[in-house]
NULUM-423810 format. One line per 10 residues: their letters; for each residue x, y, z of N, C-alpha, C. Coordinates in nm, 4 decimals. Layout:
N
A = X Y Z X Y Z X Y Z  ...
//
This chain:
115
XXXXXXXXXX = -1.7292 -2.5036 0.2723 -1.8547 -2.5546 0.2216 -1.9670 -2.4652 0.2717  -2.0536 -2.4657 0.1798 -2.2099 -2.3633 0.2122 -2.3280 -2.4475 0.2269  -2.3141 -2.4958 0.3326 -2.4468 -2.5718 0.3649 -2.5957 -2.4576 0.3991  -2.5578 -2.3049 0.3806 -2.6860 -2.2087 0.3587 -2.7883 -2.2482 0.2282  -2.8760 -2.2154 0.2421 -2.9599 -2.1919 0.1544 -2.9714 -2.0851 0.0624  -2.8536 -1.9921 0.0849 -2.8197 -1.8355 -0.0039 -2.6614 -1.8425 -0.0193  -2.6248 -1.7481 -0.1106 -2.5071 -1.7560 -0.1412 -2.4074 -1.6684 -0.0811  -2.2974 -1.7030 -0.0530 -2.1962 -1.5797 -0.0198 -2.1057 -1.5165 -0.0694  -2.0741 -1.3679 -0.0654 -1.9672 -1.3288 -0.1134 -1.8887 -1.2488 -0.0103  -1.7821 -1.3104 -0.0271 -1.6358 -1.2139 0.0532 -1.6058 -1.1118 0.0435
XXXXXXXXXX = -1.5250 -1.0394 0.1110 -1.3559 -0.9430 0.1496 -1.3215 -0.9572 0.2550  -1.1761 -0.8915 0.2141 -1.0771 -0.8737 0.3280 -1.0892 -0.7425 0.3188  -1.1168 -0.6713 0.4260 -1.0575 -0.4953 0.3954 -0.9807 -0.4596 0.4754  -0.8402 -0.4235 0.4409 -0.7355 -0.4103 0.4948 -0.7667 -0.2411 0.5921  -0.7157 -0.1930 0.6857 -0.7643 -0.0767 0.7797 -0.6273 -0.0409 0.8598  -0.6289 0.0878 0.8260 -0.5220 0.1216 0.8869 -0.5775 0.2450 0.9942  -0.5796 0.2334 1.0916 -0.6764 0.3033 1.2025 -0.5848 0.4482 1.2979  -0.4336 0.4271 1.2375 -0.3953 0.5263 1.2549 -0.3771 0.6287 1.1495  -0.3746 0.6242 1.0175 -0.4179 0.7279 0.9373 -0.5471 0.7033 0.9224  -0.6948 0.6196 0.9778 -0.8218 0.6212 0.9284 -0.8162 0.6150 0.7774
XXXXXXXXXX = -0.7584 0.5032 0.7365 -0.7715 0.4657 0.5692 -0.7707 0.3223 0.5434  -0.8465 0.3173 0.4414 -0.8832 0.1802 0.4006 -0.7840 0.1506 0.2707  -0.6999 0.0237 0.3185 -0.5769 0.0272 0.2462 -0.6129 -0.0889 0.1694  -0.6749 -0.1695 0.1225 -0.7174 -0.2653 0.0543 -0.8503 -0.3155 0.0486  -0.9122 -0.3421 -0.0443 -1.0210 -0.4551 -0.0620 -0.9923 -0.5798 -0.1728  -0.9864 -0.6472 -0.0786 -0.9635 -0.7938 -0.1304 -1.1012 -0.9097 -0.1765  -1.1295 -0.9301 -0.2922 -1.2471 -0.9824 -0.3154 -1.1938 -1.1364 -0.3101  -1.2957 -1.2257 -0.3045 -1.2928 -1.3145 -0.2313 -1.3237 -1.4390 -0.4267  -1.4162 -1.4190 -0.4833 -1.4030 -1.3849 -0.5586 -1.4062 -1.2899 -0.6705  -1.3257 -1.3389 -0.7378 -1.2421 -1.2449 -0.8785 -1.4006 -1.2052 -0.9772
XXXXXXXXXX = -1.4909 -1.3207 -1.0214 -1.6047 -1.2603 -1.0925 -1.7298 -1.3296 -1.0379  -1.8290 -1.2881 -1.0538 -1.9235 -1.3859 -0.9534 -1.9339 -1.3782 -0.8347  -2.0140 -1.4693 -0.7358 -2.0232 -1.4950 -0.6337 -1.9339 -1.6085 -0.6185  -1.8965 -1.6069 -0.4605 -1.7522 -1.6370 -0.4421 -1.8333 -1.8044 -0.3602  -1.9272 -1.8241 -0.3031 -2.0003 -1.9232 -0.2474 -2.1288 -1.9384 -0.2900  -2.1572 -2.0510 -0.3702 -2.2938 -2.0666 -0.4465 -2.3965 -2.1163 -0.3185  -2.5144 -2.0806 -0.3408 -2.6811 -2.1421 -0.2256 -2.6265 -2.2586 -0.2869  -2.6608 -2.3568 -0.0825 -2.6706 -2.5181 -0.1264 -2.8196 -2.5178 -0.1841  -2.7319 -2.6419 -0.2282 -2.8953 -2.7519 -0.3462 -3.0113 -2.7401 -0.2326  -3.1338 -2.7214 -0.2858 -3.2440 -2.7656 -0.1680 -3.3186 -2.8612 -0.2471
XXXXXXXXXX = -3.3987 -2.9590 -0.1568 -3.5291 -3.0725 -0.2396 -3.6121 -3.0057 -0.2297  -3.6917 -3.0693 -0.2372 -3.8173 -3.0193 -0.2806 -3.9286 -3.0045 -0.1510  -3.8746 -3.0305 0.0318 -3.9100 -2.9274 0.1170 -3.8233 -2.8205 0.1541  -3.7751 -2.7166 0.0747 -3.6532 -2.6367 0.1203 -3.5393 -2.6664 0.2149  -3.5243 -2.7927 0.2243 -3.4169 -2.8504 0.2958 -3.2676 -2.9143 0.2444  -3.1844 -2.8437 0.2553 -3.0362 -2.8792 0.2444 -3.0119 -2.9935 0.1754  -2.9464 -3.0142 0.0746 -2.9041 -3.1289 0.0328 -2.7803 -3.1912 0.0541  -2.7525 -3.2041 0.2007 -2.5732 -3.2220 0.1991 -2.5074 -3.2401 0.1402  -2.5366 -3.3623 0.0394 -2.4700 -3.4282 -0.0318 -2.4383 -3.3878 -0.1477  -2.4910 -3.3067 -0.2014 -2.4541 -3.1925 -0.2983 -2.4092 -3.0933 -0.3122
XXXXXXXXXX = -2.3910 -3.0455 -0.1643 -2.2699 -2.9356 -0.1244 -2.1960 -2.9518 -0.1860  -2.1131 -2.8431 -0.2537 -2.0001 -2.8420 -0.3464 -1.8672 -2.7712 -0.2491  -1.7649 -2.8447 -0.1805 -1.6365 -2.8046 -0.1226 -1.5657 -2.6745 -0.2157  -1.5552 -2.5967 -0.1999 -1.4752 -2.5086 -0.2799 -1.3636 -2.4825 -0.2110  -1.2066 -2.4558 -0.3225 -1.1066 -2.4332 -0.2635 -1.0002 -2.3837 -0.3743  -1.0252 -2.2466 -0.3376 -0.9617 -2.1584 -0.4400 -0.8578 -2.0565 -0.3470  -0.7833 -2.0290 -0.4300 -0.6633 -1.9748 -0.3862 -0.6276 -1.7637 -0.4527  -0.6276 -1.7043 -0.3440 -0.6258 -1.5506 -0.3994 -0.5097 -1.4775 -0.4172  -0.4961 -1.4468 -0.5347 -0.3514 -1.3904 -0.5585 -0.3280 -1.2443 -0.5186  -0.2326 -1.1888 -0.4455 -0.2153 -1.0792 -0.4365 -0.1834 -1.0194 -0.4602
XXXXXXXXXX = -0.0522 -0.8618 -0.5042 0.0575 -0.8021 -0.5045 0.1205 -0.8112 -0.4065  0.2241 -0.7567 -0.3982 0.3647 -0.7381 -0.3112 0.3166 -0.6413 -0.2089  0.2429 -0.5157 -0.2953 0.1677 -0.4527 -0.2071 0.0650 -0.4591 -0.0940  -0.0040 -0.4730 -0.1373 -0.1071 -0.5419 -0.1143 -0.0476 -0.6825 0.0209  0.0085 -0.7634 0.0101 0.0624 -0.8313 0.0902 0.1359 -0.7326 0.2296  0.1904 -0.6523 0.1584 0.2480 -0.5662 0.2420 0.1991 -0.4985 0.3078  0.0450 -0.4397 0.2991 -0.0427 -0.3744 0.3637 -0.1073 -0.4577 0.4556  -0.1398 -0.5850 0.4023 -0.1856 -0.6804 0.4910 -0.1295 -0.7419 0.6047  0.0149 -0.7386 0.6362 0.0936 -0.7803 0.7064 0.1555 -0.6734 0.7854  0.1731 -0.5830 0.7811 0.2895 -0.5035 0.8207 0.1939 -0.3161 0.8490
XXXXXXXXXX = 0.0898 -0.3187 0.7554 0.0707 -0.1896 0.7844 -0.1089 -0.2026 0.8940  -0.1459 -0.2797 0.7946 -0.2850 -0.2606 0.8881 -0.3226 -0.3111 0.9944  -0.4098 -0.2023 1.0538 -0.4087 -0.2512 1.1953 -0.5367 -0.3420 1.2065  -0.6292 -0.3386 1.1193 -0.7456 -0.4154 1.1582 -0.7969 -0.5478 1.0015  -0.7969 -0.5729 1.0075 -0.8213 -0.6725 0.9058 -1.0028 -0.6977 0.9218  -1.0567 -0.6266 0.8304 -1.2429 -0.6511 0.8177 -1.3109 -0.7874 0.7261  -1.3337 -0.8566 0.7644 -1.4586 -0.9464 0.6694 -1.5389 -0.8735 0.6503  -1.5820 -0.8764 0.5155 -1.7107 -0.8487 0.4591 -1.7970 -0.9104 0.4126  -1.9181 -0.9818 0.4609 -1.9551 -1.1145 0.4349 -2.0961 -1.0619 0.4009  -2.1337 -1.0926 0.2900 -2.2940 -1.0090 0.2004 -2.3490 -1.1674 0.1567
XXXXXXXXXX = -2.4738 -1.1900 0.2631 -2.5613 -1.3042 0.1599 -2.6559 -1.2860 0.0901  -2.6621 -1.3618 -0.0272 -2.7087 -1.3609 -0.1311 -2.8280 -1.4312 -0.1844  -2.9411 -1.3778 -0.1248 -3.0912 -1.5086 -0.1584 -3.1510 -1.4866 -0.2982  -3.2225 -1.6014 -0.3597 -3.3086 -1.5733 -0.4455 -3.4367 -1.5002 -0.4053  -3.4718 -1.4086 -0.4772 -3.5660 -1.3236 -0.4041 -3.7048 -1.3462 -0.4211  -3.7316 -1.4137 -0.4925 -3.8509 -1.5155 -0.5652 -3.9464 -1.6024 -0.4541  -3.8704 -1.6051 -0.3452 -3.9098 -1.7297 -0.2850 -3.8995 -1.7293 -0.1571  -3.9528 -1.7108 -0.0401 -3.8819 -1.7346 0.1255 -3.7928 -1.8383 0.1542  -3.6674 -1.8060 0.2305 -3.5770 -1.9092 0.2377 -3.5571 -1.9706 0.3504  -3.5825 -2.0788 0.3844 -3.5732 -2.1219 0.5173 -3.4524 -2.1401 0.5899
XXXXXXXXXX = -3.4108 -2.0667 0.6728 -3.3243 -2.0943 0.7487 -3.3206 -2.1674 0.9569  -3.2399 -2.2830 0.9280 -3.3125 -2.3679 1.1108 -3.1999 -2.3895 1.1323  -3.1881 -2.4558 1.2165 -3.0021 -2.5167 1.3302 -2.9641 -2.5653 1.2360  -2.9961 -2.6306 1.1298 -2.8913 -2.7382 1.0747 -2.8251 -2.6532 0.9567  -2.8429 -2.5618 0.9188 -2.7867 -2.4857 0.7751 -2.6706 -2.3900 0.8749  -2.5795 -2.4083 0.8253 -2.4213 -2.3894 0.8645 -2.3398 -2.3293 0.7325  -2.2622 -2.2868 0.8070 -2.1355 -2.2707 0.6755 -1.9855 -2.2650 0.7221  -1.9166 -2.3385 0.6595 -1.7920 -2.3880 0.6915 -1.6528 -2.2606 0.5959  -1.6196 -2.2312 0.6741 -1.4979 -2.1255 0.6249 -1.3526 -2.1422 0.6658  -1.2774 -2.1712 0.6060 -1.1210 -2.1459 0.6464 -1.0367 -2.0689 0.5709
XXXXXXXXXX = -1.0099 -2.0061 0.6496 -0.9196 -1.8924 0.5808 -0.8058 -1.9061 0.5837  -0.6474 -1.8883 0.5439 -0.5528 -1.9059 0.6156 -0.4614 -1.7869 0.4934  -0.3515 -1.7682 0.5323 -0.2438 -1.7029 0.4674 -0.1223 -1.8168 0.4185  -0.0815 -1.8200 0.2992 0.0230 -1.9075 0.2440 0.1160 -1.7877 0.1640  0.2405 -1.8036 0.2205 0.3558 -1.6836 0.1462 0.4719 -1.7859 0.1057  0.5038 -1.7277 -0.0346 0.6009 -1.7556 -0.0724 0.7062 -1.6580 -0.1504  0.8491 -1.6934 -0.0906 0.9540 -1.5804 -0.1172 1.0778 -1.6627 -0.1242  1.1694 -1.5508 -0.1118 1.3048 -1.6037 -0.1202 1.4011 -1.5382 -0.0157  1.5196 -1.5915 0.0657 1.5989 -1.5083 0.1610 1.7602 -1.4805 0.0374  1.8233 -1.4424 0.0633 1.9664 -1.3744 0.0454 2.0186 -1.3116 0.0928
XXXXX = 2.1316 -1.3989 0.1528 2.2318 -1.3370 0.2336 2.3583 -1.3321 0.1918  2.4150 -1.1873 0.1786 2.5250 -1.1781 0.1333 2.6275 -1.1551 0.2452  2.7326 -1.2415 0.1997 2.8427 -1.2710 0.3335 2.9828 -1.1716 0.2812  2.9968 -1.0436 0.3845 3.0821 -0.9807 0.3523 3.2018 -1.0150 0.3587  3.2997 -0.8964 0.3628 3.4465 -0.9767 0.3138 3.4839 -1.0170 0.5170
//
């Protein structure tokens, strides 16, 4: 949830620090901004209750999975906020933003039992 007053957008950038190469960028979202600005009233103040929970899921390649797990050594966030520029945005203690990230894999094992 984006209890900010601006919006956010993601990556993952995958880093491989022993060849110094950047082995992936992973967008957070696919088109758009990936975290919309919370609602404000009408004193630039947060509308909790209109926070919108988002919970979307990022598809990868094989590759790509594989770089992420096994080759890179550093895993980067790239976190770019996003204000309307029209307007000063207030930011105080109570505007937060809630993030969970996690990894979910799915595969298959086979084991072949010799003679």
């Amino acid at each position: 949830k984006n209890y900010l007053p601006v919006g956010a957008d993601l990556m993952l950038i995958t880093y491989d620090s022993v060849s110094n190469t950047i082995l992936d960028t992973i967008k957070f979202a696919q088109s758009g901004i990936f975290l919309e600005a919370a609602p404000l009233d009408e004193n630039g103040l947060v509308i909790e209750d209109e926070v919108i929970l988002k919970d979307d899921a990022i598809n990868i390649d094989n590759q790509t999975a594989q770089n992420l797990l096994n080759v890179a050594t550093h895993i980067i966030v790239d976190a770019r906020l996003l204000a309307d520029s029209t307007r000063i945005i207030p930011i105080n203690d109570a505007n937060r933003i809630w993030l969970k990230l996690g990894i979910e894999a799915k595969g298959s094992f086979i084991k072949t039992i010799g003679n």
